[in-house]
DOMIDO-552828 format. One record per residue: residue in three letters; x negated, y, z negated of N, C-alpha, C in turn. Coordinates in steps of 0.001 Angstrom, whole numbers, plus 500000, padded with zeros to 6 digits. Layout:
N
ALAXYZXYZXYZ...
***
This chain:
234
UNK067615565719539836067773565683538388068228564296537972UNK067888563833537021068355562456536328068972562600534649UNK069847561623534884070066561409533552070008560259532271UNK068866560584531958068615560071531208068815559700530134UNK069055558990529338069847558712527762068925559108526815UNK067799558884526576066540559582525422065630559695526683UNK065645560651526254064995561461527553063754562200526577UNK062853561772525034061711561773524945060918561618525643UNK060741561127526761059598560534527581059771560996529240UNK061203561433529524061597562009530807062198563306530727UNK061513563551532221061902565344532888063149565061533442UNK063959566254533705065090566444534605065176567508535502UNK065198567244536668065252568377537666066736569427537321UNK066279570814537394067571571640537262068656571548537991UNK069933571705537584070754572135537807071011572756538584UNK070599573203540024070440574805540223071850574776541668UNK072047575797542120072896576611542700071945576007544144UNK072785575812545529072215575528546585071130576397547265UNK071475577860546903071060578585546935069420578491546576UNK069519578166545153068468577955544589067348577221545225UNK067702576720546316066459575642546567065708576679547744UNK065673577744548318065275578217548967063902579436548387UNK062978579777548727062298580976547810062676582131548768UNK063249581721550029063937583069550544063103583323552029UNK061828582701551994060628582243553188060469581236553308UNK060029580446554375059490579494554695057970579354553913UNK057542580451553700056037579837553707056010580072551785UNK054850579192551670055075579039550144054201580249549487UNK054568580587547994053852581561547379052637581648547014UNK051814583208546943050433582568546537050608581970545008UNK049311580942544781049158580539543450047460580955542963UNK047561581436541310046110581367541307046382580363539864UNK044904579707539802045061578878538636044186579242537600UNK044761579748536360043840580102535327044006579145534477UNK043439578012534511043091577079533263042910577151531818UNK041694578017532185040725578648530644041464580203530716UNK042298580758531238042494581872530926043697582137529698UNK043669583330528784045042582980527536045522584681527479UNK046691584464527041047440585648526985046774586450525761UNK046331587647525532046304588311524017047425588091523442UNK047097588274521757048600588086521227049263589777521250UNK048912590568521878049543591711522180050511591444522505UNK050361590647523632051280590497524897053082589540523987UNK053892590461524507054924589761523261056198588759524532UNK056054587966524874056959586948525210058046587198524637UNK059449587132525718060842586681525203060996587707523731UNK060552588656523579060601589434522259059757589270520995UNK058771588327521314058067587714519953056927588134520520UNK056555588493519126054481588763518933054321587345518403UNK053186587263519523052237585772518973051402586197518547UNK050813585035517521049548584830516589048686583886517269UNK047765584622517652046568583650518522046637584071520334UNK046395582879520887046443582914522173047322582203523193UNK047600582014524040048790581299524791047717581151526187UNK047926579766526505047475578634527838048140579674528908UNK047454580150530242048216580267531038047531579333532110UNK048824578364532650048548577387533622047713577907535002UNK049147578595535382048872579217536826049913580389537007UNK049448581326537810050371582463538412050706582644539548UNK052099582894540204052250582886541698052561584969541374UNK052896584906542708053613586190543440054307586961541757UNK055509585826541798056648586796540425055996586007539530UNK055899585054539106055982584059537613054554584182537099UNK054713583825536005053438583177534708053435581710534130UNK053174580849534416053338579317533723052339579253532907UNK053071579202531729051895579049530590052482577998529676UNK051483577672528577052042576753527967053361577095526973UNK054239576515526372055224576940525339054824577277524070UNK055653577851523174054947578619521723056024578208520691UNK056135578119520059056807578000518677057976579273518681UNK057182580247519238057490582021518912058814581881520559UNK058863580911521349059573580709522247061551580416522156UNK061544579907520857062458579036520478064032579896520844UNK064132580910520473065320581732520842065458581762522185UNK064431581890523185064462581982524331064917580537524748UNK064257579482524044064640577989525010066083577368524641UNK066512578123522855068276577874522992069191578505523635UNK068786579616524126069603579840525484069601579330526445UNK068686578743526802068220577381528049069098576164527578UNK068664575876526221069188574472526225070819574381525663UNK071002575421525339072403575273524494073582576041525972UNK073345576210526972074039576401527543074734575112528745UNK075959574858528088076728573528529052076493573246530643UNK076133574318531550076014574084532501074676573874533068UNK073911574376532682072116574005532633072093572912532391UNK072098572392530978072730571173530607073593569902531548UNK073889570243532226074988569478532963074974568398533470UNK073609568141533904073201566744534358072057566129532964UNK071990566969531616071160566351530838072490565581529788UNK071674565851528677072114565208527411073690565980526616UNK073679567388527618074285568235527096074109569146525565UNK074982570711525762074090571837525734074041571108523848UNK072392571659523306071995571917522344071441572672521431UNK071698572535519836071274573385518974070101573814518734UNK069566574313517260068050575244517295067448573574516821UNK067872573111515851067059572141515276066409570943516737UNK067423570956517446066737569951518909065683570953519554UNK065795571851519786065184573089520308064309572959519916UNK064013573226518099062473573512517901061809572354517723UNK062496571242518059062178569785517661061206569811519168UNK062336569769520253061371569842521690060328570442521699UNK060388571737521138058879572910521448057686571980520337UNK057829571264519480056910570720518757056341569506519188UNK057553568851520099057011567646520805055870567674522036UNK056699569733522715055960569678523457054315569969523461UNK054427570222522611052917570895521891052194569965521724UNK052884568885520986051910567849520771051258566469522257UNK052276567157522500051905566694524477050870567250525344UNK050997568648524918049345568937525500048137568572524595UNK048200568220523568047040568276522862046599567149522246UNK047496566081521997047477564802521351047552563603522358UNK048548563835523310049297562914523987048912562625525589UNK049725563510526415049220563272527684048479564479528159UNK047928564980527291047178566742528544048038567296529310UNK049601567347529050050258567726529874051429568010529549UNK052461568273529920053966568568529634054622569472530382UNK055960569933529871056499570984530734056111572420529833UNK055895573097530806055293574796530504056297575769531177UNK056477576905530336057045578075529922057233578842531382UNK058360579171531839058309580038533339058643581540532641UNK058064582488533141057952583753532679058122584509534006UNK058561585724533247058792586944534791056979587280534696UNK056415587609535946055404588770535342055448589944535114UNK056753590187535769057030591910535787057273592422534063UNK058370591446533629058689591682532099057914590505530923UNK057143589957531249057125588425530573058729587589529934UNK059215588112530821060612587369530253060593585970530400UNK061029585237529639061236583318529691062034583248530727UNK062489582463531562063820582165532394063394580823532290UNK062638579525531415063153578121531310061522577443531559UNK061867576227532141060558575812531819060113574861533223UNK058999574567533338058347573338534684057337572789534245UNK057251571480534429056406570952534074056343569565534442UNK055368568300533754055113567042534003055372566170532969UNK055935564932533226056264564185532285056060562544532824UNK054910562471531785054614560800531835056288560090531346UNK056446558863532235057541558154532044056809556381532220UNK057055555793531340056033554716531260056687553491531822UNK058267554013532447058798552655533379059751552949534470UNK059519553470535485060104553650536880060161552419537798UNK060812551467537754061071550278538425060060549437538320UNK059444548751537044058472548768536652056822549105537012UNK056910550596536573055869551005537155055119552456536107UNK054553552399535285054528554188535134054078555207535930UNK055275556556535735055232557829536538054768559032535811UNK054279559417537080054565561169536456055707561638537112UNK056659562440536561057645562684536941057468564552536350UNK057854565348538046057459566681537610059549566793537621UNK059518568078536449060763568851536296061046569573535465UNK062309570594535658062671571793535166063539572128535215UNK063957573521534367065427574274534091065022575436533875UNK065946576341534582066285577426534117067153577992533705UNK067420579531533205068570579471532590069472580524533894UNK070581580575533837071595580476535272071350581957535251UNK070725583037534676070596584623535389069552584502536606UNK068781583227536453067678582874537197067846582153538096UNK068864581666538485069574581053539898069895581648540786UNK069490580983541932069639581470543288068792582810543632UNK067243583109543291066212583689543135065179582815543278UNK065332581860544406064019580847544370062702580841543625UNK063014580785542433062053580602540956061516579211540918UNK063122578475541033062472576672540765061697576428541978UNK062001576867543521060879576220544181059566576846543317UNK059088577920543516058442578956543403057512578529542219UNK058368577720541121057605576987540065057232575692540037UNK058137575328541161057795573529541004056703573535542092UNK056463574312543251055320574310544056054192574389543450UNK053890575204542123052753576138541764052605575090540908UNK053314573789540104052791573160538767052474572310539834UNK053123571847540927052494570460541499050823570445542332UNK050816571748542277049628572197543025048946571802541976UNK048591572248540918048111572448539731047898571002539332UNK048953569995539207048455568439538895047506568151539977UNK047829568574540937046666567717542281045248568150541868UNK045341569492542134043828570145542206043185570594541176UNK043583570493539895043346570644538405043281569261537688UNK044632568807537487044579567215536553043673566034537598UNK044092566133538941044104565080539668045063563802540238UNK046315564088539665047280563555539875047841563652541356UNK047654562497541542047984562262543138049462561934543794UNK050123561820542938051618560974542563052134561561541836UNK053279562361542220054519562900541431055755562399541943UNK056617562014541502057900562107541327058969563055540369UNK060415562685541593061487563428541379062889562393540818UNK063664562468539663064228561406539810065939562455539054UNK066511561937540763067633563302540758068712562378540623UNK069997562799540225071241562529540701071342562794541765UNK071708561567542609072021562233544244073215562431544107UNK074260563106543663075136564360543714074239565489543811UNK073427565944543099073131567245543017071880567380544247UNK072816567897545301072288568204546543070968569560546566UNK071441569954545436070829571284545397069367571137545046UNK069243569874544090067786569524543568067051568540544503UNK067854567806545306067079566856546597066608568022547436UNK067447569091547924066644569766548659065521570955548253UNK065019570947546747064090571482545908062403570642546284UNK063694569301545684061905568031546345061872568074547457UNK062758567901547776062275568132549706061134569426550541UNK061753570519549436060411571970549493059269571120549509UNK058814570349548268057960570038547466057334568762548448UNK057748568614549571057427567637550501057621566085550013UNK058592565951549007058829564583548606059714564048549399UNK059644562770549422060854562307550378061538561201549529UNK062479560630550050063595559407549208062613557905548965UNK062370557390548190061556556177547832062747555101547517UNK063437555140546084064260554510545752065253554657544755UNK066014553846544375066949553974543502066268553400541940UNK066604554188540868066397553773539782067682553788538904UNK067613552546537552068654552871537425068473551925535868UNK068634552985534873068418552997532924069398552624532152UNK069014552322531188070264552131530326071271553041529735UNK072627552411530212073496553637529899073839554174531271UNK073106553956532167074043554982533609074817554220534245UNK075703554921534419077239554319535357076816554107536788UNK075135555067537451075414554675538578073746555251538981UNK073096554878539551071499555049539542071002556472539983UNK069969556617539695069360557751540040068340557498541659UNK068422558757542254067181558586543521066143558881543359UNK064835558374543358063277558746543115063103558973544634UNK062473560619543982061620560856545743060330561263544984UNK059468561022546207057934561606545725057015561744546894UNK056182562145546451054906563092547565054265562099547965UNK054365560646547306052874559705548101053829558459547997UNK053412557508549006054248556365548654053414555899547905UNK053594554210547138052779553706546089051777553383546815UNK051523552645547808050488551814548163048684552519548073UNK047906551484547437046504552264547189046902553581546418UNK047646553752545680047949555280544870048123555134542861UNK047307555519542741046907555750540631047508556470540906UNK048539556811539199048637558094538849048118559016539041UNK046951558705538117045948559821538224044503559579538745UNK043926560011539764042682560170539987041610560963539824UNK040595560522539473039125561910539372039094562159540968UNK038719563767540691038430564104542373037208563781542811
***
């Protein structure tokens, strides 16, 4: 996880419980990827009936990653307004930042980068428990990244969800976007999220370090730079 000062443009790895970094097996979950596939608006998320249709990314074993909704917002101020989720971000926030994010993020899939962080859902209940996703960052030691990350909210800790979600979106940039290069950019205090990327087969690259931090962040990632784009056509 990192902390970032305007963190418009950057992800933060969760918070999570040591626990958390495990899915409970060694071997990773199935994933299927529905691109073109969308939720009916039957289907009521976090307590809300949607109007229209909803993106679903990809589905493992338990989860649904789909894109975020407007109709989400109660669900993501319990995510974001809680201090300890929060803990390595900006700290916990209100509805107006809330629905400010869900609008930014929207305009991220559709305007901006084809991409963003997306909605983690139970499949059993469609319940929200927080979000995973990708985030263009346009200066990592001068360099631009994709930087994958997420939060959940703490009933959802220590239930290997975040591997479980961060496996299934990174799959999804490779063999869907084409993104060959992800990064992780954690507080190395939070042991709990180095050994999340570490699931994720990233390893330690380097230290980064923004305006405003008392003390740098660690970038790990899946490819070293050399001969490596962001993004590639397959």
């Amino acid at each position: 996880m990192h902390r970032t000062i305007n963190r418009s443009s950057h992800a933060h790895l969760l918070n999570v419980q040591p626990e958390q970094a495990c899915i409970g097996k060694d071997e990773k979950p199935s994933v299927t990827f529905l691109s073109m596939t969308f939720i009916p608006s039957t289907i009521k998320p976090s307590g809300f009936a949607y109007q229209g249709c909803i993106m679903i990314i990809c589905t493992t074993d338990r989860l649904i990653i789909r894109h975020v909704h407007i109709g989400d917002v109660t669900a993501f101020c319990q995510l974001f307004g809680d201090p300890e989720v929060m803990r390595y971000g900006d700290g916990a926030q209100e509805r107006p930042w809330v629905e400010a994010w869900l609008h930014t993020t929207l305009a991220r899939y559709h305007q901006h980068w084809g991409f963003g962080p997306y909605a983690v859902t139970l499949r059993a209940t469609a319940t929200l428990i927080g979000y995973c996703g990708l985030f263009y960052v346009d200066d990592v030691n001068g360099r631009p990244e994709i930087e994958i990350g997420y939060r959940l909210i703490q009933s959802a800790w220590g239930q290997g969800y975040a591997t479980e979600a961060a496996q299934a979106v990174a799959t999804y940039a490779t063999t869907t976007l084409g993104i060959t290069r992800l990064i992780a950019m954690i507080d190395p205090s939070n042991v709990a999220s180095i050994r999340v990327a570490q699931k994720l087969g990233m390893h330690y690259e380097a230290e980064v370090m923004f305006d405003g931090y008392t003390h740098p962040d660690h970038v790990y990632t899946n490819r070293a730079l050399e001969n490596t784009d962001i993004r590639q056509s397959k």
